[in-house]
C-alpha positions as CSV (number, residue, x, y, z in Angstrom):
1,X,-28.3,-2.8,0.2
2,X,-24.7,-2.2,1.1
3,X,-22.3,-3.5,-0.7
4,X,-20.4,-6.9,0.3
5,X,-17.0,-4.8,0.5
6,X,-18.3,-2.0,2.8
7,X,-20.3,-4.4,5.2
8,X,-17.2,-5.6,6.0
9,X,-15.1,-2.4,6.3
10,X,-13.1,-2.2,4.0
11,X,-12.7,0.9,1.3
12,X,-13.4,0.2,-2.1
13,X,-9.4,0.5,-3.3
14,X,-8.7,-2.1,-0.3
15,X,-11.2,-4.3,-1.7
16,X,-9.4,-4.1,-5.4
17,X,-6.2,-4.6,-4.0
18,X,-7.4,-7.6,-1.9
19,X,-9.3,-9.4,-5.4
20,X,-6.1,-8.7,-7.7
21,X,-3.5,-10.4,-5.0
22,X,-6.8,-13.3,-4.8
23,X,-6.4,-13.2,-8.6
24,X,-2.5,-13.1,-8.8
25,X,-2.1,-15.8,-6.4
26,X,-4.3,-18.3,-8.2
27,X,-2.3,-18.2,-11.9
28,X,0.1,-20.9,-12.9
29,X,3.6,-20.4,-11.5
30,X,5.4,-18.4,-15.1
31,X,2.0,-16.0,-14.9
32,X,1.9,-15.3,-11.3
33,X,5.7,-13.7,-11.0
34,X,4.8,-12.0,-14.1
35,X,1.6,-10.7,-12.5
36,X,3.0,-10.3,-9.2
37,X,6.0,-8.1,-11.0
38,X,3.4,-5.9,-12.4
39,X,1.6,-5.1,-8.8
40,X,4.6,-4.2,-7.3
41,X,4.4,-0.1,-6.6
42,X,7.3,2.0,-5.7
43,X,6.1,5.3,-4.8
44,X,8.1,8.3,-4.0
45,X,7.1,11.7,-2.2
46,X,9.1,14.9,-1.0
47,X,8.1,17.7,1.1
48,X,8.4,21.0,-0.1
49,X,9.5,24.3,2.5
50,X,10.3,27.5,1.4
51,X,9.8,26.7,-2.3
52,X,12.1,24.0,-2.3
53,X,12.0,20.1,-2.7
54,X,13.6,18.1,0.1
55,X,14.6,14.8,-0.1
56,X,12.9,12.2,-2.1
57,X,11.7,9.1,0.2
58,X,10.1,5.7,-0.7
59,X,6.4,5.8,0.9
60,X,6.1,2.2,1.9
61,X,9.0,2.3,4.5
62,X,8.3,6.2,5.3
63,X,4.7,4.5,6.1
64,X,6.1,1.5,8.1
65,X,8.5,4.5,10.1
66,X,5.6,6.5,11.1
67,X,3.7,3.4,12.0
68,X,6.4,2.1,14.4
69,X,7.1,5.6,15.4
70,X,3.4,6.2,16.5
71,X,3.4,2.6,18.1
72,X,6.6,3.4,20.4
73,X,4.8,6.4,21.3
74,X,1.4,5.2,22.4
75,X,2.9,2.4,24.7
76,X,5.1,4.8,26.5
């Protein structure tokens, strides 16, 4: 038997992200913006050539760039 989460496509860190915003959203108005606080992520990476680091960049809007990027691309 599959599991309800994989029937319907989705990876199991998807699915966890998906039941904690189902779970943040249904709290009382002072505990959801303290939940909602605590999901927020700001990840960082760099690339590294020739040994050293480059620039650090935030990976939500260096995801949404290549994204748009790859878009533009395919309808041309």
């Amino acid at each position: 038997m599959v599991a309800a989460w994989k029937a319907a496509g989705l990876t199991y860190n998807r699915y966890l992200a998906v039941a904690a915003r189902v779970v943040r959203r249904s709290l009382k108005e002072d505990l959801r913006l303290q939940a909602e606080r605590r999901g927020e992520m700001d990840l960082r990476f760099a690339k590294w050539e020739a040994g050293k680091q480059g620039e650090n960049k935030n990976l939500a809007s260096a995801n949404e760039a290549a994204m748009a990027e790859a878009a533009g691309s395919s309808s041309s």
